[in-house]
N, C-alpha and C positions, 0 to 999 in steps of 0.2 A: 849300449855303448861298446864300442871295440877299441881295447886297447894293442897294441900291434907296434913291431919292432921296425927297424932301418931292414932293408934285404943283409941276408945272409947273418943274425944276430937272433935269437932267443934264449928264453929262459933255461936254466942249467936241466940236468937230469933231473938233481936231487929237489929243484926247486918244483919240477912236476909230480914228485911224491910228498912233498909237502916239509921239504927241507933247506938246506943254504948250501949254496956249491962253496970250497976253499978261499975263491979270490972272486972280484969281482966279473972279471972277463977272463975265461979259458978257453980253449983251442977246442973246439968238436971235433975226436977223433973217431965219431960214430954216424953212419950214416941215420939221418931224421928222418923218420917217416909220419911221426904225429905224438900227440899226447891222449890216452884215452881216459885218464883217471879222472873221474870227476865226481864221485863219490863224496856229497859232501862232509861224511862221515870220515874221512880220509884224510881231507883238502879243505874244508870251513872257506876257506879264499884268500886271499894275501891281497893286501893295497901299500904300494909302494906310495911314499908321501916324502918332501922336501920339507915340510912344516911342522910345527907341534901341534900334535889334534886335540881335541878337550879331553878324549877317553881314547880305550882303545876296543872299543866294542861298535865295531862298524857292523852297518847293516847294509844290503843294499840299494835300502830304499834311502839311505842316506846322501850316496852319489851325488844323485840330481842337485838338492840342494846347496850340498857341498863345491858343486863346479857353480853352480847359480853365484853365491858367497864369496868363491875367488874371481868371480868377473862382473862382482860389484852391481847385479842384477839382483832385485829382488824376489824372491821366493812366489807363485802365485798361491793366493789364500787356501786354497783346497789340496796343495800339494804336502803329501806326505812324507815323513824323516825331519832330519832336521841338522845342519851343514855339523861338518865332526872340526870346522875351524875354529878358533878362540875371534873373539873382537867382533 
């Protein structure tokens, strides 16, 4: 899955080191050239969510299921995780 911004919007500095930038939307007064941190020891992952999840111990084999859940599709029998939605 790729998640991926409008042109010319991404995530903050501090949010590629595994932090919260001040405010929601600030001005890049820096030229971008990429993100290389991906250490999961560093960065674990962040999921941005509009919902209450049941826990907050996401995994990523959880995803799948979890979009299957919000689009009212059922899960198939052999698929692994299990949606992070309530209901």
């Amino acid at each position: 899955m790729l998640v991926n911004f409008d042109p010319g919007f991404r995530v903050s500095w501090q949010s590629a080191l595994g932090g919260f930038a001040g405010s929601l939307l600030q001005n890049n007064m820096r030229r971008w050239s990429g993100d290389h941190i991906v250490d999961p020891e560093s960065v674990p992952g962040i999921l941005f969510v509009n919902r209450m999840l049941r826990h907050n111990q996401a995994r990523i084999i959880d995803i799948a299921p979890t979009i299957l859940k919000h689009l009212n599709v059922p899960a198939p029998s052999g698929m692994e995780g299990a949606s992070l939605l309530d209901g």
